[in-house]
C-alpha positions as CSV (number, residue, x, y, z in Angstrom):
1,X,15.8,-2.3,4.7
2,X,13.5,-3.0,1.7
3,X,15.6,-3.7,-1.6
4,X,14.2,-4.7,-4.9
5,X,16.0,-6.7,-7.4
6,X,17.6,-5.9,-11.4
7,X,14.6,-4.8,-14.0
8,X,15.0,-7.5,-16.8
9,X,11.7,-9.5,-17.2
10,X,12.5,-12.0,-14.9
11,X,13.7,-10.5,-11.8
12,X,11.6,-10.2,-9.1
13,X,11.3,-7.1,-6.3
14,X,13.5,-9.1,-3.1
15,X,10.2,-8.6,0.0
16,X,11.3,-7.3,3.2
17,X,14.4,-9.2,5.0
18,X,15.3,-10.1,8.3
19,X,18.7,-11.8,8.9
20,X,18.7,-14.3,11.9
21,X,20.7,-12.1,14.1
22,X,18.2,-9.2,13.5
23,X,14.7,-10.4,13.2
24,X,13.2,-7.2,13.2
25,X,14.7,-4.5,11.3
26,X,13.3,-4.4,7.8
27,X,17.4,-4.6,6.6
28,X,18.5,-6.1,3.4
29,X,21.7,-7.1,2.2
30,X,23.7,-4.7,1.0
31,X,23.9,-6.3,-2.4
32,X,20.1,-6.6,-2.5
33,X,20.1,-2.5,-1.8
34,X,22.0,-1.9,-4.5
35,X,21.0,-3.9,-6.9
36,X,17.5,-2.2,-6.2
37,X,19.0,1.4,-6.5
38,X,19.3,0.2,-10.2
39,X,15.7,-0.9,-10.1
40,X,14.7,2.4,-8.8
41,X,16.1,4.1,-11.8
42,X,15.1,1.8,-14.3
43,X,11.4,2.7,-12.9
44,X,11.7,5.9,-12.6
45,X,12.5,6.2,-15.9
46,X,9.1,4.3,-17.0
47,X,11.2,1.0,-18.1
48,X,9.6,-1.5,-15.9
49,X,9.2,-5.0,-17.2
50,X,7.4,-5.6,-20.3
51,X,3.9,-7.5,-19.2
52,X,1.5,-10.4,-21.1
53,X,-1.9,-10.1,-21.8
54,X,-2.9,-11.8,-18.5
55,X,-0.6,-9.5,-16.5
56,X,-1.6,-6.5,-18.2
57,X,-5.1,-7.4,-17.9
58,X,-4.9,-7.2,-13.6
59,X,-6.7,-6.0,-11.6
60,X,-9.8,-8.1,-12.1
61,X,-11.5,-7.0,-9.8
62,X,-11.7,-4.6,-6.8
63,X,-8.6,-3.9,-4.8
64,X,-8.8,-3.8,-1.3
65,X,-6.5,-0.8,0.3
66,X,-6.3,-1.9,4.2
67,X,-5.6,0.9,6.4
68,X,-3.9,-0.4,9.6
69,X,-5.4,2.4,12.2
70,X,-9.0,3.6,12.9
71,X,-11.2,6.2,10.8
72,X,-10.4,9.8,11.5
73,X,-6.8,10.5,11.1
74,X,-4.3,11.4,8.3
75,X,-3.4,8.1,7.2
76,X,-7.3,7.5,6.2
77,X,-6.7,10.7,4.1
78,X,-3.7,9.9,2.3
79,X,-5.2,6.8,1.6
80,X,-8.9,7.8,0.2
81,X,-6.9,10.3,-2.4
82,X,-4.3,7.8,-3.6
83,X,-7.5,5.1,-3.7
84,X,-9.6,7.8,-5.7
85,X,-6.7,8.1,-8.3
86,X,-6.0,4.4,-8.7
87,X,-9.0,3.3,-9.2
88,X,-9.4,5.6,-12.5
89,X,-5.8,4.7,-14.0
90,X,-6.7,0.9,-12.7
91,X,-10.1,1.0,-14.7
92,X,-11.0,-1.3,-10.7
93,X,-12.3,0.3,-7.7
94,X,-10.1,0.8,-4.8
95,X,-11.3,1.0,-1.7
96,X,-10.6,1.7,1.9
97,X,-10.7,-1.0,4.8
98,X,-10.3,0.5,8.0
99,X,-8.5,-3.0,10.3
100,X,-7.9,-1.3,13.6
101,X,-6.1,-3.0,16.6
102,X,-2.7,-3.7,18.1
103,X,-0.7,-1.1,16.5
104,X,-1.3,-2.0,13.2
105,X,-0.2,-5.6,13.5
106,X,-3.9,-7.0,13.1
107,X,-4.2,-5.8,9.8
108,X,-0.5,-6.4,8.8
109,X,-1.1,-10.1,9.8
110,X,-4.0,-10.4,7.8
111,X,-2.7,-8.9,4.7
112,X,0.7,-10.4,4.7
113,X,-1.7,-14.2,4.5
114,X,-3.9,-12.4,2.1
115,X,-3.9,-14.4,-1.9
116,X,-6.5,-13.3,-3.6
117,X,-4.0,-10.7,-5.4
118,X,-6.1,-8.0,-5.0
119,X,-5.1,-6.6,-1.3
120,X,-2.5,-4.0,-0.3
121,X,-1.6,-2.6,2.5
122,X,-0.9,1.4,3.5
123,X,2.6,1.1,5.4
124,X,3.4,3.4,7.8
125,X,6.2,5.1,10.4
126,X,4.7,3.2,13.2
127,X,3.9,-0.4,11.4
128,X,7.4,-0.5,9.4
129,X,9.8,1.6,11.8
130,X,8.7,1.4,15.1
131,X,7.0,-1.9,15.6
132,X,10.0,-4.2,15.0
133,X,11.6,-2.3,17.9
134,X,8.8,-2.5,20.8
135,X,7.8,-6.1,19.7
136,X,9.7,-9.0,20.9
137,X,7.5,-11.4,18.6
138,X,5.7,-9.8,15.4
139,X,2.6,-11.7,14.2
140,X,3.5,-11.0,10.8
141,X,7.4,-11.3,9.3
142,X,9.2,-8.8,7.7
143,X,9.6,-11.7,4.3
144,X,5.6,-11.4,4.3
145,X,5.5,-7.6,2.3
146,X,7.0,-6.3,-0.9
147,X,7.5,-2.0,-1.0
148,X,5.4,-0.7,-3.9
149,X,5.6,3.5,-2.9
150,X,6.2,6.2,-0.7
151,X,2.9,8.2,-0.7
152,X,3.1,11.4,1.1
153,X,4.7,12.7,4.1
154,X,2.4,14.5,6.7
155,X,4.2,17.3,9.3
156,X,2.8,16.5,12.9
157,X,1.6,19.3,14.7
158,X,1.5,20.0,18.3
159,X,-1.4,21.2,19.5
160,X,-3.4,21.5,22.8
161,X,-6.6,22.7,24.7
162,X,-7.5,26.0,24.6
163,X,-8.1,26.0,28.9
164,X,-4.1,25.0,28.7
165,X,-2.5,28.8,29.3
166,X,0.1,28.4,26.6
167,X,-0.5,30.5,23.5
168,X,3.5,28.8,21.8
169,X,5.8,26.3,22.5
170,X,7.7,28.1,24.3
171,X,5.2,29.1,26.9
172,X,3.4,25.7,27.2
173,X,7.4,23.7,27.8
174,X,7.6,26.8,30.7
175,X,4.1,25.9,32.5
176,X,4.9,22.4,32.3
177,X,8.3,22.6,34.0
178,X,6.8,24.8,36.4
179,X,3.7,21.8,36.8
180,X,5.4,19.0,36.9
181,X,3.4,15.6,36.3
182,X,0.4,18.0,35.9
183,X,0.1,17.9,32.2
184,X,-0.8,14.8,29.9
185,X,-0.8,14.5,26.1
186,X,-2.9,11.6,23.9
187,X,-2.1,9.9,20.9
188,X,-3.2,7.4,19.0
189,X,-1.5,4.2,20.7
190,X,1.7,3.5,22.4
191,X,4.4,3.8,19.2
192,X,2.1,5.8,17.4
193,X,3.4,8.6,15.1
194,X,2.1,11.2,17.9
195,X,3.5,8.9,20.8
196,X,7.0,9.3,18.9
197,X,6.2,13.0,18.0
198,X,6.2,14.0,21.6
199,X,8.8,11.5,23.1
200,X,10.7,13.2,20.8
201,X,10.4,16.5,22.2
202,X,10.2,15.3,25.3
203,X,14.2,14.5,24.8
204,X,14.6,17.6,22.9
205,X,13.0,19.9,25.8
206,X,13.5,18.0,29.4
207,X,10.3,18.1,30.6
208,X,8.0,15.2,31.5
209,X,4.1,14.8,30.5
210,X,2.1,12.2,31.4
211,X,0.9,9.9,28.2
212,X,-2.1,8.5,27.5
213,X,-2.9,6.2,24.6
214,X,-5.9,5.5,22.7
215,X,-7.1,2.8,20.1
216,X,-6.5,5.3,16.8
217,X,-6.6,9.4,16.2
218,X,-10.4,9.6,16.3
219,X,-11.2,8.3,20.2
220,X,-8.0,10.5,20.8
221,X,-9.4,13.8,19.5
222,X,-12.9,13.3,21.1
223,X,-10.9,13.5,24.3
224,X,-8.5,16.2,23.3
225,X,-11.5,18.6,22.5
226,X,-13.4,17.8,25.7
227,X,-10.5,18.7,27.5
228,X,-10.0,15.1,29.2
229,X,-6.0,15.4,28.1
230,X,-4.1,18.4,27.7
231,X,-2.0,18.0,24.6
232,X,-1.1,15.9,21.5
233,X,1.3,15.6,18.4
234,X,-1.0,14.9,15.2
235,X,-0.8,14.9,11.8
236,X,-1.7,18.1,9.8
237,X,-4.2,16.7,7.9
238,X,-6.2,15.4,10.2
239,X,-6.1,18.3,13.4
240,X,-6.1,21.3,11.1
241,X,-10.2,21.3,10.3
242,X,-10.0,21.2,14.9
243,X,-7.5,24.8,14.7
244,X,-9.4,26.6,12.3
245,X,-12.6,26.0,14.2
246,X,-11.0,26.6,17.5
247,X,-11.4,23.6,19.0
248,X,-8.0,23.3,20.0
249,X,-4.6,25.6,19.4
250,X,-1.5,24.5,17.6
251,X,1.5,25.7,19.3
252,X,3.8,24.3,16.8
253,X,4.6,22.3,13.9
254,X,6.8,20.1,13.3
255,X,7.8,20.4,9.4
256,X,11.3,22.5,8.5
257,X,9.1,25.7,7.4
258,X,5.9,26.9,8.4
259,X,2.9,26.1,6.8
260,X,0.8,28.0,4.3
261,X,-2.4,26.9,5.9
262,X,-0.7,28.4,9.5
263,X,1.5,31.0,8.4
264,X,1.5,32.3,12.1
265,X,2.3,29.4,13.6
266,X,5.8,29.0,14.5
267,X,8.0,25.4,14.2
268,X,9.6,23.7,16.8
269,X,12.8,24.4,15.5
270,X,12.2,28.5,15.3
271,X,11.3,28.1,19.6
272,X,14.4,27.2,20.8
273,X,15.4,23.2,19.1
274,X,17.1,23.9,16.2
275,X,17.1,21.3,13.7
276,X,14.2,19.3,15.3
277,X,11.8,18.0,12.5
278,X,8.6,15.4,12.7
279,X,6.8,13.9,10.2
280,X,4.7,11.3,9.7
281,X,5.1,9.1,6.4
282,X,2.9,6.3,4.6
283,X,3.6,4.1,2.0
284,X,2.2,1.2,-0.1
285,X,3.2,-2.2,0.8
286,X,1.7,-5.9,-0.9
287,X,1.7,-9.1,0.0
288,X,5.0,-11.0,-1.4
289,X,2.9,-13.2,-3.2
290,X,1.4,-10.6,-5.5
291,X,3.3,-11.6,-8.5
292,X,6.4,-9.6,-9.9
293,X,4.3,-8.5,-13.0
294,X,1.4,-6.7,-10.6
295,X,3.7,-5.2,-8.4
296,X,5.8,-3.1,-11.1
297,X,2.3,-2.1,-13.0
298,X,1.1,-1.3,-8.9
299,X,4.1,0.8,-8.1
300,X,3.8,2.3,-11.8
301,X,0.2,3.5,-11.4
302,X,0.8,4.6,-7.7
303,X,3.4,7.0,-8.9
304,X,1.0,9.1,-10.9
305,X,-1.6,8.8,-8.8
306,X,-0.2,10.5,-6.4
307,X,1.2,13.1,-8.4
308,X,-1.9,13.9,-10.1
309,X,-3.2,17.5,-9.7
310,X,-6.7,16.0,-8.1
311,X,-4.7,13.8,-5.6
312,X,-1.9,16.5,-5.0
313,X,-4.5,18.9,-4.5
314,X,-6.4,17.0,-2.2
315,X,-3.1,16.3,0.1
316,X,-1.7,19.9,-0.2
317,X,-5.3,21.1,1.3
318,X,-4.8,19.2,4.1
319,X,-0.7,20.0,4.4
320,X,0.1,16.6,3.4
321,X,3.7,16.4,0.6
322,X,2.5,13.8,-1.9
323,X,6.1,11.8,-2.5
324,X,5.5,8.6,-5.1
325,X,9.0,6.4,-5.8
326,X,10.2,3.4,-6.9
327,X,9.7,0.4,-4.4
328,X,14.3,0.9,-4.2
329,X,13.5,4.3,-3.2
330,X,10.7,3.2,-0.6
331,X,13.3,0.6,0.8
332,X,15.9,3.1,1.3
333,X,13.8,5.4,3.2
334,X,12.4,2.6,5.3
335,X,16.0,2.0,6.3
336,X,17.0,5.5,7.4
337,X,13.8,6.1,9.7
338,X,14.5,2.9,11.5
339,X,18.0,3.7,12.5
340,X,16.5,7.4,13.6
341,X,13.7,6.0,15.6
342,X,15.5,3.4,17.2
343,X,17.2,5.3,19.5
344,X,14.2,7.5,21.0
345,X,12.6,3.9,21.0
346,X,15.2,3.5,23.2
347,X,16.1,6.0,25.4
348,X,12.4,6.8,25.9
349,X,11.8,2.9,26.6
350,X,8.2,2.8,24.9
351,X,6.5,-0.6,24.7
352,X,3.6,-1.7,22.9
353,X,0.1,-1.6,24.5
């Protein structure tokens, strides 16, 4: 877990913990947690710590936004609208670097030894929930990041080739009992958010696939529309411009309701798995050297930016939930999508490339 500290002008946000007899899980004391449920509410309610001249004064210059995955998929999105915002309530450009490579632990290792104070990270379900689980040695450790916000949630939709004769769920989990081993679905990397997506219903339905990973959504999709795989889980934002046009059909999705952009789409839970849900989730992280000071005013400015109408229009028109939070709040939720994802880490036995 993620905890941040009291809000009087000296504390400081705690980074992300590891104890020595659980190296990986992002988990916090409990008295860290709570003390940064206080911090959370002190924030939300605007009274973060008063700030000098100097503080005030940062950014001085451009911030660097790293995205830990490839161009072409939903966490680029997310973080190109939350970028645009900041960098008018910032008065700095921020921009978007792209760090491919090794499930995100390239670019984590290279921001977490960043200290120019002017590079952040996007965190994301695979990066902070998955890879302390498939990893027996992280390049990076959990002490290296500070939680600055939860930015937007993005439903994963299921979706295949249109040669695959399966017009729903329900159909497509029939012709794949019926063919075993004949069917194989892409994603992004091994513990990807669409690996995970379909593990899960793998579980959830009791049929097998064959899975084939790629280095990031966009190689993934090239394949998908060709028809080299048959299937994948991806995020909304990124797959629905492919539906519209045809180029592939969703047979699902996996958020609690159905979405206005595919109101005749059904969920996963309305074919036969009630209560089954998938989303994917991205979030601001910053190196723990970034000073106390930067992060609150970060974490401050994050929160309206995502909840501005520009940015919440640009996410909603791609069926992304913009979210915002308090780095407590960010911590929290960090916490409870490890212990989920744990045990279909687990049971499905998934190991890093």
């Amino acid at each position: 877990m993620i905890a941040a500290s009291t809000t009087t002008p000296e504390t400081r946000v705690a980074p992300i913990l590891s104890t020595a007899d659980d190296r990986h899980p992002l988990i916090a004391r409990r008295g860290l947690l709570l003390a940064g449920a206080a911090a959370g509410t002190a924030g939300a309610l605007g009274l973060w710590p008063r700030m000098s001249r100097a503080e005030a004064a940062w950014p001085s210059k451009s911030v660097r936004f790293v995205v830990p995955f490839a161009p072409g998929g939903s966490s680029e999105i997310v973080a190109r609208s939350t970028a645009a915002e900041l960098s008018k309530t910032l008065g700095q450009n921020v921009y978007v670097d792209n760090k491919p490579g090794a499930a995100g632990n390239i670019a984590m290792s290279e921001v977490a030894r960043a200290d120019d104070q002017h590079t952040i990270i996007l965190g994301h379900i695979g990066t902070l929930a998955v890879n302390p689980y498939i990893f027996s040695k992280l390049p990076w450790s959990p002490s290296d990041f500070k939680p600055v916000s939860l930015l937007a949630k993005v439903p994963s939709l299921y979706v295949v080739h249109p040669d695959v004769p399966a017009k729903n769920l329900r159909e497509f989990i029939a012709y794949a009992k019926r063919n075993p081993a004949k069917l194989s679905y892409g994603s992004a990397g091994n513990g990807s958010a669409g690996h995970l997506a379909f593990e899960y219903l793998k579980m959830a339905s009791d049929v097998f696939m064959l899975h084939v990973p790629y280095k990031g959504t966009g190689p993934m999709l090239t394949d998908l529309i060709s028809g080299r795989v048959d299937a994948s889980a991806i995020g909304a934002a990124a797959i629905i411009p492919f539906i519209k046009s045809g180029k592939v059909r969703c047979i699902a999705t996996g958020s609690a309701q159905r979405l206005p952009q595919l109101p005749d789409v059904p969920t996963v839970a309305e074919q036969g798995y009630p209560g089954f849900e998938m989303t994917q989730w991205y979030g601001m992280l910053a190196p723990a050297s970034l000073p106390q000071a930067h992060i609150d005013k970060l974490a401050a400015e994050t929160m309206k930016a995502v909840k501005a109408p520009e940015s919440m229009r640009r996410l909603s028109g791609d069926a992304a939930e913009a979210i915002g939070g308090t780095p407590a709040q960010f911590a929290e939720f960090i916490a409870s999508e490890q212990a989920r994802w744990k045990k279909v880490i687990a049971r499905a036995q998934i190991k890093p490339d």
